[in-house]
Steps between C-alpha positions, in 0.01 A plus 500: 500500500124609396362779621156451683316791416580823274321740732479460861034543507372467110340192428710376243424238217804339341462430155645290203452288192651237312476300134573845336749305295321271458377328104235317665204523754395801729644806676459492875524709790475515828450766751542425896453696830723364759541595907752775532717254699482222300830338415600176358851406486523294125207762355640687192449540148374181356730409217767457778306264703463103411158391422535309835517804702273744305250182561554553911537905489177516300319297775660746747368780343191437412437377883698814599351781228247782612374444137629353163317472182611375136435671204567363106438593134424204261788452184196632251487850723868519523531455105231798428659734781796442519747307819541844646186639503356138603775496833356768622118383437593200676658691797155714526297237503674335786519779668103584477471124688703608782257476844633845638577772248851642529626818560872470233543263278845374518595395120766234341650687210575839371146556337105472599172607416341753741283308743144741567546655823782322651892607437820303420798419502696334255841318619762377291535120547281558837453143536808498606474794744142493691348141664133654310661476154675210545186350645324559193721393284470159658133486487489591164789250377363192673185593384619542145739193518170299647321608195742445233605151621117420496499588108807301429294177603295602173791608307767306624763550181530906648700399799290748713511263794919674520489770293145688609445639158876640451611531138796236600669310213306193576164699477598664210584160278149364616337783331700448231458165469067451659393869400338764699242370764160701628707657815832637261505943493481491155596880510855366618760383293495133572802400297829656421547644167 
């Protein structure tokens, strides 16, 4: 089960991103304060969840949340900085929209960017481990997956509607086959050698 909270009186802001792997479209993060007793009983990290119930948890949270915010970095930035360097703008930027400023940041991964004045925490797979991570990695993913399924109305030969901007095989043969379109990471490699 997720824990609630990693320290029993910081204000903590869970924090994660998603489309790193991603050949197409932006980086995005999220960062979310939640009560210390919050709990929700399906809530984990978002790739386990059906799009059916990430659609009802993120209602839940946003209605439960202290504060959330979302944070992303455009394709173009990603392909000057680089997708590491642009994961951890996006996770600043979310975090500077939170309402109430925390006092640990608790952090998806094994590597972030100092945040000014506040410290962290970085948690292997976390948003698997604490209800704030997991939190935002549901924000961000339905707000990603909103995004990219928006853009495959205008490019519909991508599949982005199922496969958010994943270099799937599918994905892969439509570049191949229709080219590169104004929302590919050119700095990727969008086809196999």
């Amino acid at each position: 089960m997720l824990l609630s909270s990693f320290t029993k009186t910081s204000i903590e802001a869970g924090v994660d991103e998603v489309g790193r792997g991603c050949l197409a479209g932006p980086v995005v993060a999220a960062a979310v304060i939640l009560p210390k007793d919050y709990f929700h009983p399906k809530l984990t990290d978002s790739k386990l969840l059906s799009l059916k119930d990430r659609e009802v948890i993120k209602l839940d949270i946003q209605n439960n949340a202290i504060s959330y915010a979302i944070g992303q970095v455009s394709h173009q930035e990603i392909d000057k900085i680089n997708i590491l360097q642009a994961s951890f703008k996006a996770m600043h930027i979310a975090i500077a929209q939170l309402t109430m400023v925390p006092e640990l940041l608790l952090i998806d991964g094994n590597r972030f960017a100092n945040y000014p004045f506040v410290p962290h925490q970085c948690i292997i797979k976390g948003d698997a481990k604490f209800f704030s991570i997991a939190a935002a990695s549901v924000l961000a993913k339905c707000f990603r997956d909103d995004l990219m399924s928006e853009l495959a109305l205008q490019y519909p030969e991508y599949g982005w509607q199922t496969n958010v901007g994943y270099p799937t095989i599918a994905h892969r043969k439509a570049i191949k086959k229709h080219g590169v379109t104004p929302w590919h990471r050119l700095s990727f490699r969008l086809l196999k050698e």
